[in-house]
C-alpha positions in Angstrom: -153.8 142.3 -112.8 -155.2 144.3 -115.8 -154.8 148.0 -116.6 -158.3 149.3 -118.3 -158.1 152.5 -120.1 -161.0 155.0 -119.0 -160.5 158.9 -120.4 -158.6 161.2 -121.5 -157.5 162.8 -119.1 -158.6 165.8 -120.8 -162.0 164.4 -120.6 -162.4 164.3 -116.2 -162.6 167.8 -114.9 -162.9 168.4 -111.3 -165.5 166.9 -109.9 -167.0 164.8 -112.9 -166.9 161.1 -113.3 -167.1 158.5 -115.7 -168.6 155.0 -115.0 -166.8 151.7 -117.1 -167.6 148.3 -117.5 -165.3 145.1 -116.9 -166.8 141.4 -117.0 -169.6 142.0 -114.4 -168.3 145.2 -113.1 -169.0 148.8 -113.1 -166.2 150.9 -111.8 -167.0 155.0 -110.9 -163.8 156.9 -112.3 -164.1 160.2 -110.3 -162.2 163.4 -109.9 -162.4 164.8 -106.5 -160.1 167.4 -104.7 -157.8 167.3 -107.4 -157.4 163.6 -107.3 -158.2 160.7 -109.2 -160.3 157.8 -107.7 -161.7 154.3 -108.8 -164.4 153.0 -106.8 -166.7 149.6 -107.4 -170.4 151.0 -108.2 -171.9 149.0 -105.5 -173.1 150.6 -102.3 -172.2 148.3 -99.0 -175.5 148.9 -97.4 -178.0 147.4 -100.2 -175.9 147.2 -103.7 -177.5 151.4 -104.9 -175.2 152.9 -107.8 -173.2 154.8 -105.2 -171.1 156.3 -107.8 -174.0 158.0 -109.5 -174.6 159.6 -106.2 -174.0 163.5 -105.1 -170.3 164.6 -104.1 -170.5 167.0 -100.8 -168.8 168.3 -98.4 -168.6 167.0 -95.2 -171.1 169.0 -92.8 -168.8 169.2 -88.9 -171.0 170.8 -86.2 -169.2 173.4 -84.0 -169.1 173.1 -80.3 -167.7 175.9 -78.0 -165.5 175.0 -74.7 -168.6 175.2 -72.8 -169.8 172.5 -74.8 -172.8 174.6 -76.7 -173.8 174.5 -80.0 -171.8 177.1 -82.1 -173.2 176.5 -85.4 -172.0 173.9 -88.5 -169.5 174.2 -91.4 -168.2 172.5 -94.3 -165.1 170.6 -94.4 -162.3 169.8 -97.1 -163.2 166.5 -97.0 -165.9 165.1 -99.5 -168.4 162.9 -99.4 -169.9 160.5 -102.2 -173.3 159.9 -100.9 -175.5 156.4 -102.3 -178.5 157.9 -104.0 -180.9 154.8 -102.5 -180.6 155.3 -98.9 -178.0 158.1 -98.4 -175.4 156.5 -96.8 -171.7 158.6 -96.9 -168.6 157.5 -97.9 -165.4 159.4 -97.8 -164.1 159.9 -101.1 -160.2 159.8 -99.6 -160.5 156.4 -97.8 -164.0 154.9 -99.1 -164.8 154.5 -95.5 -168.5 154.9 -94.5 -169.2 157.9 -92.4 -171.6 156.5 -90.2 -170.2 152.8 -90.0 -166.7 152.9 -90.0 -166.7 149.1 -90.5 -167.8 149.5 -93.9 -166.3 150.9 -97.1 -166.6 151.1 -100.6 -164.3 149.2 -102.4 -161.5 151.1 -104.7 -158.9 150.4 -107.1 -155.7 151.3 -107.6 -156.0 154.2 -110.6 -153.1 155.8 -112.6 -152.7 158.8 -115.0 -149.5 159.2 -117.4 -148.9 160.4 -121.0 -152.7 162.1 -120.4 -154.9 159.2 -120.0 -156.4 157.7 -117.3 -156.1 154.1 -116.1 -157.8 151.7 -113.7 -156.2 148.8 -112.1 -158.4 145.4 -111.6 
């Protein structure tokens, strides 16, 4: 195993991110929810750049007892969503929202003595 320094970690704010290369990979450094995550750039469905994609909320629809529509609201839980095709992953688990066989694949990432840290 090999520990690659990434960023300050001064340098990831909430919600940024920071891609690095290592032999023939590229690794998405994000901040999401407060926490750190290291995920391979390379979307399960096709190969996209699903680290370069948008961060959202999940979207949960609301149904009563009755089971009628209510309306839709935005979870805690975010999404990182492959700019190609759209497909969701959740940034917690790198599971795919739609296809809970796939997932992203993630490394093990560390900060200490302010800097960031990725795990290959």
């Amino acid at each position: 195993m090999e520990e690659l320094y990434v960023a300050k970690s001064s340098e990831l704010g909430e919600g940024e991110r920071k891609l690095i290369k290592h032999g023939g990979l590229e690794i998405g450094v994000l901040r999401a929810n407060g926490r750190l995550r290291a995920i391979l750039n390379v979307c399960p469905h096709q190969g996209g750049p699903v680290c370069e994609g948008m961060m959202i909320h999940r979207v949960e629809e609301i149904i009563g007892a009755g089971h009628e529509y209510r309306g839709m609201r935005y979870t805690d839980d975010l999404h990182l969503v492959c700019p190609w095709h759209g497909w969701e992953f959740l940034i917690e688990t790198g599971r795919c929202a739609g296809d809970g066989a796939k997932s992203l694949r993630v490394f093990p990432v560390q900060e200490r003595d302010g800097a960031i840290y990725v795990v290959v």
